[in-house]
N, C-alpha and C positions, 0 to 999 in steps of 0.2 A: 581469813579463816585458816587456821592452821593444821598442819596435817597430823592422821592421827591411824593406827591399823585399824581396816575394817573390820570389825567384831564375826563376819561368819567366815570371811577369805583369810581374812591375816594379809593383805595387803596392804600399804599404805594409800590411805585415801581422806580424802576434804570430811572437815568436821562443822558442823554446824550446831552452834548451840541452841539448847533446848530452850531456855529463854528467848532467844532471838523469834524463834519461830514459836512462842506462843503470843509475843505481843503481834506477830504480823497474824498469826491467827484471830486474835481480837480485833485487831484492824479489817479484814475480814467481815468478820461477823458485824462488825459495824458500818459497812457499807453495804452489806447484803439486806442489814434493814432497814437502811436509806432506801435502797431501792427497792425494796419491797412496800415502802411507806409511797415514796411517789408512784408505786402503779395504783395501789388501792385508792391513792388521793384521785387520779385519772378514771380509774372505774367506777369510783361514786360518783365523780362528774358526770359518766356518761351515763350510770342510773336514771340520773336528776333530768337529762338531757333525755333519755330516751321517753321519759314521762312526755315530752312535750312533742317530742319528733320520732315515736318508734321506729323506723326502717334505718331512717339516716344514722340515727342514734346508734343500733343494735349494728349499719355499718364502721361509725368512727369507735364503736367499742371494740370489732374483732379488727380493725387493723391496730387499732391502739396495742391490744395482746401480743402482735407479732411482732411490733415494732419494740415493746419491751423486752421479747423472750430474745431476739434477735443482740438486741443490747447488750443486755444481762450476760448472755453465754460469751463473748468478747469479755465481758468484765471479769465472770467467773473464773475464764481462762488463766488471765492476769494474777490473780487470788490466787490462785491455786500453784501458781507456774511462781510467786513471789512467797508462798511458804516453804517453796522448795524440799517437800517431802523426799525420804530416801527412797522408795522404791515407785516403782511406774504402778504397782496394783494399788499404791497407798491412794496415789495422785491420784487416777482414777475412780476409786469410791469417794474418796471428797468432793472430786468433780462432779461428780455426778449424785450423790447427795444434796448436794448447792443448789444443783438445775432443780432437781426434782424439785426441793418445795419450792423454791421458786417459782417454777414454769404451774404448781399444783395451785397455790395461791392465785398470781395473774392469768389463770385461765378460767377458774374455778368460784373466782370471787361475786362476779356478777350474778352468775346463773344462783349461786349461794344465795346473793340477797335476794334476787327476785322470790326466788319460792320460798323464803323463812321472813323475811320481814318488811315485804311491800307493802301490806296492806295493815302495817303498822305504821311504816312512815308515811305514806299516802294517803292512808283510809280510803273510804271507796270512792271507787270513779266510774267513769262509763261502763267499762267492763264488767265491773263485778257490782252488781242487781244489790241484794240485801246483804246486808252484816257478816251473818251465816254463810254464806257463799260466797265470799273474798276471796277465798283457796282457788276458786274456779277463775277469776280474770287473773291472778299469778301463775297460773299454768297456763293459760293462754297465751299469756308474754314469754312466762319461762320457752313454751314449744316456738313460737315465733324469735324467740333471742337466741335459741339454740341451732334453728335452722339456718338464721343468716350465720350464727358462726360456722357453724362447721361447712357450708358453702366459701365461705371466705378462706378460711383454710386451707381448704380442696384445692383454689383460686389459689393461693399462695404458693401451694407446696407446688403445684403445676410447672406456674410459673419459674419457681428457682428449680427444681430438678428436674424440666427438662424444656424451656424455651430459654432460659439464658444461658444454659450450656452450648445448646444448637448456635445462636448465636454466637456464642465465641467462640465455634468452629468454624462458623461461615467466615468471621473475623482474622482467624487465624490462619485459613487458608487462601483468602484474599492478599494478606499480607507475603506469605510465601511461596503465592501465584500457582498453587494448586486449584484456584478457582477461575475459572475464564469467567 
């Protein structure tokens, strides 16, 4: 990359072409709908699945979401850190536009199907009585799919922000024998 004065300082500093960084921006965008494609592949599974096993189901869906969003923001980082924007407020709103729809889709996607097109791909089932009232056993699941999620969530976020910290303090001090 060869050097070039920076346009606000007047210093010399690293140049990066603008081509370089649109084709790594389509690279980008083309993995971001990779994986965008295999969560929704994953969340319609677990649709399909919850039809048969609701709890278990409605549980391998909200870990399935954390295990994606978890993923994804390591990738995203990557993406973003390999278009090399010039300043730090650039990287950051791309950053963080990326996550958004990201994390707005795989979190979003199921509870989506359930209440607009269950009882088009299903027709009715035990829960929903006549024709006409189909809306009513998709709400039922919809409030039942929402409560495990966001319990599983709760459950996750517990977890990493404050019992595997404590943990790698107990760790940390064990090792450098502050801990009898």
């Amino acid at each position: 990359i060869p050097d070039m004065d920076d346009a606000v300082t007047g210093r010399p500093g690293a140049f990066f072409p603008p081509h370089r960084r649109t084709c790594r921006v389509a690279f980008a965008k083309l993995v971001t709908l990779i994986c965008l494609g295999l969560s929704v592949a994953f969340l319609v599974g677990c649709v399909y699945y919850k039809r048969a096993n609701p709890i278990p189901g409605a549980v391998v869906n909200s870990v399935g979401i954390i295990v994606f969003k978890l993923a994804y923001e390591k990738v995203a980082v990557k993406l973003c850190d390999a278009e090399n924007w010039m300043t730090d407020t650039v990287y950051a709103d791309k950053l963080i536009s990326r996550l958004s729809v990201f994390n707005f889709v795989n979190s979003y996607f199921s509870l989506f199907f359930t209440i607009f097109f269950y009882c088009w791909a299903f027709g009715n089932d035990k829960d929903a009585v006549p024709r006409g009232a189909c809306g009513m056993g998709a709400y039922r699941k919809l409030q039942q799919d929402l409560g495990i999620l966001l319990a599983t969530q709760i459950f996750a976020q517990n977890i990493t922000n404050f019992i595997v910290p404590y943990i790698q303090l107990i760790v940390k001090m064990k090792k450098e024998g502050g801990l009898e």
